[in-house]
C-alpha positions in Angstrom: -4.2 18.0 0.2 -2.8 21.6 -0.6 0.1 22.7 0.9 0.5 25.9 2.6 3.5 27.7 0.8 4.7 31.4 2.5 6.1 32.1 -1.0 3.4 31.3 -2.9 0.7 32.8 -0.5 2.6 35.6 -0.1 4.4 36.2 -3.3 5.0 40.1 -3.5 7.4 39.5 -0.5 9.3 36.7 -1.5 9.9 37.6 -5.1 11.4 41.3 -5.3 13.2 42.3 -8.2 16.8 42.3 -8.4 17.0 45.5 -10.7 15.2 47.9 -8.1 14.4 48.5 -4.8 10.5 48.5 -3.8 8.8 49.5 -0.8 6.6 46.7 0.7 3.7 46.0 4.1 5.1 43.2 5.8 2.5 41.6 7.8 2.5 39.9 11.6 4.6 37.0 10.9 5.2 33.5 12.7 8.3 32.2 12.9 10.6 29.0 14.5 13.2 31.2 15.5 17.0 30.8 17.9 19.3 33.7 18.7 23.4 34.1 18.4 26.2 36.0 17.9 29.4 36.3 15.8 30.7 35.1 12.1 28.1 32.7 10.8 31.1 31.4 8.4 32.9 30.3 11.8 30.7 30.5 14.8 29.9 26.9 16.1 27.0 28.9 17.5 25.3 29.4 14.3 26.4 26.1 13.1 24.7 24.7 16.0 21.3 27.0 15.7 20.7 25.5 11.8 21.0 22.3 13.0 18.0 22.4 16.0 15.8 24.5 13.4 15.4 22.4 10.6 14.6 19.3 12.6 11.7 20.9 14.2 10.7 22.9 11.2 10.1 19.6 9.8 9.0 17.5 13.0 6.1 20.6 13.1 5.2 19.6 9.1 4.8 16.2 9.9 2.8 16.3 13.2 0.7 19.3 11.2 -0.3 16.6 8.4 -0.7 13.7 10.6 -3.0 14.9 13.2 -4.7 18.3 11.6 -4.2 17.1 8.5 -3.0 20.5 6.9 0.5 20.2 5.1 2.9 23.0 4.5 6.1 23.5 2.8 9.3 24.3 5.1 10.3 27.8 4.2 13.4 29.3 3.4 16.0 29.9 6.1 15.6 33.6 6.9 17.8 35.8 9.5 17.6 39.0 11.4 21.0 40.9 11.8 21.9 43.6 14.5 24.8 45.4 15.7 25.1 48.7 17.4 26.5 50.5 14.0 24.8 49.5 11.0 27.8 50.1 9.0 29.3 47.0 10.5 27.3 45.5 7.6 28.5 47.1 4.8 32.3 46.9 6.3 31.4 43.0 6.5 32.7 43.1 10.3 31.0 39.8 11.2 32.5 39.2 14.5 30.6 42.1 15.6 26.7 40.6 14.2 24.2 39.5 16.9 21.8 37.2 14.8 18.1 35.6 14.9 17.8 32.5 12.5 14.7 31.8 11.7 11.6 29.4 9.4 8.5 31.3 8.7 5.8 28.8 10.0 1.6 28.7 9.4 -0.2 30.8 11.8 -2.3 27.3 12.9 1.4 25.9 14.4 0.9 26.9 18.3 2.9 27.4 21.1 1.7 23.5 22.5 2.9 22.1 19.2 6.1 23.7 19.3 6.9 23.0 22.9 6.1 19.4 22.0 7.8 18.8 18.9 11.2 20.6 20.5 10.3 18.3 23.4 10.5 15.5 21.0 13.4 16.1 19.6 15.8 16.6 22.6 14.7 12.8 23.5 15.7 11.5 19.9 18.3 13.2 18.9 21.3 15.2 20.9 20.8 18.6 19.6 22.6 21.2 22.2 20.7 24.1 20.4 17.4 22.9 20.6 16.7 24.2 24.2 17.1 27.5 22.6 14.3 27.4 20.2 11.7 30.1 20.0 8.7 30.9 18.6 8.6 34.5 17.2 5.8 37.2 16.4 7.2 39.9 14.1 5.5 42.3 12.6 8.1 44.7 10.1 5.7 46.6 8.5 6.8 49.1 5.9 10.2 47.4 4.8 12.1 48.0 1.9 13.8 45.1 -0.3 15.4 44.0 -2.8 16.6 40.2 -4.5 20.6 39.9 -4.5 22.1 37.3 -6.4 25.3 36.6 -5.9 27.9 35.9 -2.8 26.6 36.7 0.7 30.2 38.9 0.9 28.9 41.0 -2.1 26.4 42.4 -0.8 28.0 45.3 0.7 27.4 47.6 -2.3 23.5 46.7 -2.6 23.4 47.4 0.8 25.3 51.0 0.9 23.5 52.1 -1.7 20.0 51.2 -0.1 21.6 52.9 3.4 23.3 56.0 1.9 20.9 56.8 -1.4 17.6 55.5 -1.2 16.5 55.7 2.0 17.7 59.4 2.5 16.6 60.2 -0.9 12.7 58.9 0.1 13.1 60.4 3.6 13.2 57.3 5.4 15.2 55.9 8.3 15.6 52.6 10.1 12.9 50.6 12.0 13.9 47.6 12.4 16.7 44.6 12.4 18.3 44.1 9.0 16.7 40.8 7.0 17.9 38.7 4.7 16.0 35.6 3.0 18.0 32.7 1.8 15.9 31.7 -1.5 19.1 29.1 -2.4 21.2 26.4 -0.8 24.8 27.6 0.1 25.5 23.7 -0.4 24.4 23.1 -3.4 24.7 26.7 -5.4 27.8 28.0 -6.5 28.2 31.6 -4.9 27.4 33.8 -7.7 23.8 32.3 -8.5 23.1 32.3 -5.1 19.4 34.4 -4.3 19.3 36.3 -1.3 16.3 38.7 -0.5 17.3 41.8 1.6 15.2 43.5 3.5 15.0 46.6 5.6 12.2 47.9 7.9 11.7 51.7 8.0 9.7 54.6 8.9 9.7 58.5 8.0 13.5 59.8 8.8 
């Protein structure tokens, strides 16, 4: 049985280069997603949003395989970031971040097998967060991106370059919630390997 594998099947978004920015279509995607605010490095609400996603990431693999026997491989943690002023970002103010943590999931994983499988999980296991669960259609479009590697708190300069040179240099303008795509474990990486795709969705300024 092949697994289904978002960054295999679509590779040109989840391998940018790290040298250059590049503009990219980012299609309709699916996604396992829960919503929060505040310092992810602090907040017991983000804490307590990775801890229902995973589970059910991985309870929707396993029912997937078992009973439409179509495997895929959990995908990378990924998470939209808002604020009011987009230079809270590059100023690193992380009290003031409203966040959506999210998995990329198959287009075959419905709304019935999600409802189940978060069902499922509030019986087995106590997991606050899991009520909160959501799945997500979003559909960026025109985004540009680039790979960071190095500490999350680093990537202020990447990131006021993209805001303050290249997008005004190309003529574009925001569209959409700030990305970011987690490529490496936080846990298990020491914070200057770690790989971090950031992505912004735009339009003509």
């Amino acid at each position: 049985m092949d697994k289904y594998d978002v960054k295999v099947a679509l590779k040109e978004l989840y391998s940018p280069s790290s040298k250059d920015f590049s503009l990219v279509d980012v299609p309709q995607m699916h996604y396992l997603a829960i919503d929060g605010h505040g310092d992810p490095n602090t907040s017991p609400e983000y804490a307590a949003a990775i801890e229902a996603l995973y589970p059910v990431a991985y309870a929707l693999k396993f029912g997937s395989k078992k009973e439409l026997g179509r495997d895929f491989v959990v995908a990378p943690l990924e998470g939209l970031w808002r604020a009011d002023d987009p230079a809270v970002f590059t100023q690193r103010q992380k009290d003031a971040w409203d966040w959506t943590m999210m998995i990329s999931l198959p287009d075959w994983i419905t709304a019935e097998m999600t409802d189940a499988a978060i069902t499922a999980m509030k019986t087995k296991k106590g997991i606050p967060a899991v009520d909160q669960l959501r799945l997500l259609e979003l559909a960026e479009g025109t985004s540009v991106q680039i790979l960071h590697i190095g500490s999350y708190d680093d990537e202020a300069p990447t990131l006021a370059k993209l805001h303050d040179e290249f997008m005004p240099t190309n003529g574009l303008t925001f569209n959409g919630d700030h990305h970011e795509i987690y490529l490496s474990d936080p846990r298990r990486t020491a914070p200057e390997k770690l790989k971090t795709i950031l992505r912004q969705p735009v339009r003509p300024a």
